[in-house]
PAVORO-108747 format. One record per residue (C-alpha): x, y, z. Coordinates in steps of 0.5 Angstrom, whole numbers, plus 2048, in hexadecimal, padded with zeros to 3 digits. Layout:
REM residues N
XYZ;...
This chain:
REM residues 138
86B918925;86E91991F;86B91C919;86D91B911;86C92090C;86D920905;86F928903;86E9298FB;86F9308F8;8719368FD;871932903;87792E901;87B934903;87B93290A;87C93990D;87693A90A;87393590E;876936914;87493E914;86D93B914;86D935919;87293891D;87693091D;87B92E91A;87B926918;87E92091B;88191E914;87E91F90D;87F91C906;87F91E8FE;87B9198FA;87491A8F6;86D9188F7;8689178F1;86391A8EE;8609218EA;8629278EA;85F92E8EA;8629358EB;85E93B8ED;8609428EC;85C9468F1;86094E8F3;85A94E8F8;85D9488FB;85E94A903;865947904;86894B8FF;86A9458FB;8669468F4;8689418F0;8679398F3;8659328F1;85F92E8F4;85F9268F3;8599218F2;85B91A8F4;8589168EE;8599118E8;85D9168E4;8639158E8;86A91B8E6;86F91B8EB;8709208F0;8769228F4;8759228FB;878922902;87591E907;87692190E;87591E914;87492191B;87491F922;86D922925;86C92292C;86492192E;86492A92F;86692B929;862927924;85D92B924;861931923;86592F91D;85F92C919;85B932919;862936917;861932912;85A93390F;85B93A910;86193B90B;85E935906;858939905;850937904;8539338FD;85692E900;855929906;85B923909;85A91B907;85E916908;862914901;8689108FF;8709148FE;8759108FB;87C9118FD;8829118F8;88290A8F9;87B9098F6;8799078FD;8729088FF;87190C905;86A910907;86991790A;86491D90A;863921904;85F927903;85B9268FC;85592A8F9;84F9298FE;84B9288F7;84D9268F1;84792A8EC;8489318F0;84F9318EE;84E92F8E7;8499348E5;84E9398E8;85093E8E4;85693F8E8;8589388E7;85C9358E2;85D92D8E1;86492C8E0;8659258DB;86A9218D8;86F9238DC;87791F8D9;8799218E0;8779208E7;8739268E9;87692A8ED;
């Protein structure tokens, strides 16, 4: 089965993912994905990453560097590998289907890890909105 996930932020560091996952991806491609942004500086944070972004996917669209990531997953290992996932993203987030756009503009579509909920996030002290941004988000 193969799997598509988009990684913004610290998992575009693919050491990083595969520390996680313990997988390395079949291929993997730089592009971007559209939407909002927040960053969150959390020192109580348990992967010792303190300052991250989270995204919102919405009509307000920045550009966001990303990589999608592509795995070939055997039946055994599916299970395994979403739950080392979820673990490392943490109760913010949760995984849906969105658009990537390679280098070229094409649209290909993967898995992203957004904020489970929008209004949690925005009345988080911690949070801040990232706008109006010249470049993309990286």
């Amino acid at each position: 089965m193969i799997c598509s996930l988009i990684f913004y932020g610290t998992l575009m560091d693919l050491r990083v993912a595969y520390r996680i996952t313990e997988l390395l991806p079949e291929k993997y491609q730089l592009g971007y994905i559209l939407g909002e942004i927040y960053e969150i500086v959390d020192y109580t944070e348990p992967n010792n990453i303190y300052k991250y972004p989270i995204l919102i996917l919405n009509q307000r669209k920045l550009k966001i560097i990303a990589i999608l990531a592509e795995y070939e997953l055997k039946k055994d290992e599916t299970t395994s590998f979403c739950k080392k996932l979820r673990r490392y993203e943490g109760p913010l987030y949760k995984f849906v289907k969105t658009s990537f756009y390679d280098v070229n503009n094409c649209v290909l579509y993967g898995y992203v890890a957004v904020a489970k909920n929008k209004l949690d996030l925005q009345n988080n002290s911690k949070a801040k909105k990232i706008t109006n941004l010249s470049n993309p988000y990286n």
